[in-house]
N, C-alpha and C positions, 0 to 999 in steps of 0.2 A: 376622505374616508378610504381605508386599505378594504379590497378587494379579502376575505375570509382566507383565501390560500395562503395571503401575504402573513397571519396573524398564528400559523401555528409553528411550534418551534422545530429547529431542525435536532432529528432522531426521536422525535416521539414518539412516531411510528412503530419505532425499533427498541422503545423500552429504554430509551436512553436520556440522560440526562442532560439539559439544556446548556450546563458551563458546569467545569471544573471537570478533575478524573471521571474518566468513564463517556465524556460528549465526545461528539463527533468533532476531528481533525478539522480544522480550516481547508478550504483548496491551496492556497498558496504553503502553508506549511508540511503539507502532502507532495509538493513538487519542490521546497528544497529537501525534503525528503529521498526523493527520487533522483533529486540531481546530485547529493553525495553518495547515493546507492550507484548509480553511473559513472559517474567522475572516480570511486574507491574500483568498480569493478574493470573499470577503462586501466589502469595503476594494476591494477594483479595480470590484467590479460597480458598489460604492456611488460610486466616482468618476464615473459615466457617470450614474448617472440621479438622482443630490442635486440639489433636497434631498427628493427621495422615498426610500424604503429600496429597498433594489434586487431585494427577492422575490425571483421564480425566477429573475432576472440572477445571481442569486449562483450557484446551481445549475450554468448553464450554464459562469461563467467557472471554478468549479469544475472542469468535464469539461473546458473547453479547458487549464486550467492544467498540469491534471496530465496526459492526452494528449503535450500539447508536450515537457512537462519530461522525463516519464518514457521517450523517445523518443529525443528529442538527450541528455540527461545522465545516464538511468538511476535517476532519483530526485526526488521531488517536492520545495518549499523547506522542507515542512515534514518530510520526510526525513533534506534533507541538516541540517537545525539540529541535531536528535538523531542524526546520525551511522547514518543506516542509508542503502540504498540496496535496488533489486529483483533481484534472483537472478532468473537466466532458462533455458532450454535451452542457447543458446550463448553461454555465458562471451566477452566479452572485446567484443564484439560488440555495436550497436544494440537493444535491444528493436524487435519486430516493429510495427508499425503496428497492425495488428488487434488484437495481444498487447493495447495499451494499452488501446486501444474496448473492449473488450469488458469488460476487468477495470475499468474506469472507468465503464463503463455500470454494471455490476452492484455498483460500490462507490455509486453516487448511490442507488442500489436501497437502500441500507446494509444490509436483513436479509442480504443474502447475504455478508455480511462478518461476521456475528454467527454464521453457519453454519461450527464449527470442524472440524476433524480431529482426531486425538491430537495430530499437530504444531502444532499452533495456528493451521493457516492456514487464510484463511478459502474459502468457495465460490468466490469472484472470484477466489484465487491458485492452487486447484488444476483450475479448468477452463482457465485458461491457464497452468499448469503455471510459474509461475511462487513466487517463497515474499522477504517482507520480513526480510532480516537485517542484522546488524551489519556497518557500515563497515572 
């Protein structure tokens, strides 16, 4: 017998649907998510400061990348390749400017992204109330 916590789905909470467009991101396709967002953002810094390695250039084009993106289109490049995008407060709508900074700050931070909920989202998606799901 599963334990009651075991038996609710994940993002019901959050008015979301259990599979298909619109559920919650898997963890693992959230982090190669993250690692094309790095690896693309590591490739832009490293254009500006070759042939040195581009250190925390990488870091920063990191925050601006995903800022911008997740802003005007609602999802980072390494989002849109695996087909998800950000779920936010108002559907249909911009993400907030702060929304981004703040969850962008705190994804450079990366433990607070390792910091889950039962839903799987991490501390950066539920202090801006925001959650990564399927396209």
């Amino acid at each position: 017998m599963q334990p009651p916590s075991q038996d609710r789905v994940r993002g019901a909470s959050l008015g979301l649907p259990a599979e298909g467009p619109g559920s919650l991101a898997s963890f693992s396709t959230r982090v190669v998510a993250f690692v094309v967002d790095a690896v693309g953002s590591a490739l832009v810094a490293g254009l500006f400061t070759a042939p040195d390695l581009p250190g925390n250039w990488a870091l920063a084009a990191f925050a601006v990348i995903t800022v911008v993106t997740l802003v005007l289109v609602g999802q980072t490049p390494g989002m849109r390749l695996l087909g998800l995008r950000l779920a936010h407060p108002r559907p249909g709508q911009r993400l907030a400017p702060w929304r981004a900074v703040v969850r962008t700050a705190l994804l450079c931070l990366l433990v607070p992204a390792l910091l889950v909920d039962a839903d799987g989202r991490g501390l950066h998606d539920r202090l801006t109330d925001t959650a990564v799901v399927r396209g």
